[in-house]
C-alpha positions in Angstrom: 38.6 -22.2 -46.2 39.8 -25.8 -45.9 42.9 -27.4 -43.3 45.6 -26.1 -45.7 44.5 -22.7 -45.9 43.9 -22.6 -42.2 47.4 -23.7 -41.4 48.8 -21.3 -43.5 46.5 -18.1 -42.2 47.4 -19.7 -38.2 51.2 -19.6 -39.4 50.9 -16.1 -40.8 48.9 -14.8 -37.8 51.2 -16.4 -34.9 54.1 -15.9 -36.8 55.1 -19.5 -36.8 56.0 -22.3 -39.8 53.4 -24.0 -41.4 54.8 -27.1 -39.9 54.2 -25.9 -36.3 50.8 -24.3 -37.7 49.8 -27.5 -38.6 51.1 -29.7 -35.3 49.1 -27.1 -33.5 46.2 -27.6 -35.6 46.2 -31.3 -35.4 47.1 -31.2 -31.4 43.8 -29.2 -30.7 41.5 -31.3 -33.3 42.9 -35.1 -31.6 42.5 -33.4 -28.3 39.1 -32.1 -28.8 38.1 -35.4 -30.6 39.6 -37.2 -27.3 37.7 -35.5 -24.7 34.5 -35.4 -26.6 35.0 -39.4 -26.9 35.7 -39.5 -22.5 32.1 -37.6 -22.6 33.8 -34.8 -21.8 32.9 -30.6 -22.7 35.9 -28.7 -24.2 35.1 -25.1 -23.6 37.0 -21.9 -25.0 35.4 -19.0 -23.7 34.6 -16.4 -26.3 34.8 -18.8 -29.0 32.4 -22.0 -27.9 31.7 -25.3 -26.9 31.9 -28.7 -28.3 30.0 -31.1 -26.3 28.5 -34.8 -27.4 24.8 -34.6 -28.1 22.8 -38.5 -27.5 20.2 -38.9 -30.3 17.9 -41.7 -29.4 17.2 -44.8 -31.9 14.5 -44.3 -34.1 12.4 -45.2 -37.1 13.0 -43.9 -40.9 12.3 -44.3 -44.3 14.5 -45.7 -47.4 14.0 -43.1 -49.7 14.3 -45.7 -52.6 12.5 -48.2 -51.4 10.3 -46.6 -49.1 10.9 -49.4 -46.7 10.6 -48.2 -42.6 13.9 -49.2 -41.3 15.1 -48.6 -37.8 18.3 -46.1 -37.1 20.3 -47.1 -34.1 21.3 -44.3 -31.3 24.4 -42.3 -31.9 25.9 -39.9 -30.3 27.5 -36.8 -32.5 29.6 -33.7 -31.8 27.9 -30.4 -31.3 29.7 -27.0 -31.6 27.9 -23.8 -30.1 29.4 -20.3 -31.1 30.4 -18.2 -27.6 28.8 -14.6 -27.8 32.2 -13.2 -28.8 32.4 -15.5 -31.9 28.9 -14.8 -32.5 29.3 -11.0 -32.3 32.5 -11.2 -34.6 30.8 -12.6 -37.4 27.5 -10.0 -36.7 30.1 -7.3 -37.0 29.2 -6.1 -33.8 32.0 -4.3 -31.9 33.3 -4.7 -28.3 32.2 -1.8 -25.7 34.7 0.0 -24.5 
């Protein structure tokens, strides 16, 4: 599924206009990317966490060349499922 396909499955499911499918879509990917930036952890319970993971500098290889090089420290975006997400997509059901 790609953006355009999502806005148009959000606009059917909330009953909105693509247009306001797709302001909603791009308010709660800026504000994610924002708080992840601060440092911050956005949660939505059910669904999952984004959080910033550190990865420390290190030493590779140019696969071309061969050559060791040295790869600076980054930090990157991490995403893990909730158990409801996780049970959605396992097809397990909800007790009642």
């Amino acid at each position: 599924m790609n953006k355009t396909e999502l806005v148009e499955a959000i606009a059917s499911e909330a009953k909105i206009s693509k247009a306001a499918a797709d302001k909603a879509l791009k308010a709660l990917t800026d504000t994610v990317a924002k708080e992840l930036k601060k440092g911050e952890k956005v949660a939505l319970i059910g669904f999952g966490t984004f959080e910033v993971s550190k990865r420390a500098a290190r030493t590779g290889r140019n696969p071309q060349t061969g050559e060791t090089i040295k790869i600076k420290a980054a930090k990157t975006p991490k995403f893990k499922a909730g158990k409801a997400l996780k049970d959605a997509v396992n097809g397990v059901k909800k007790a009642k």
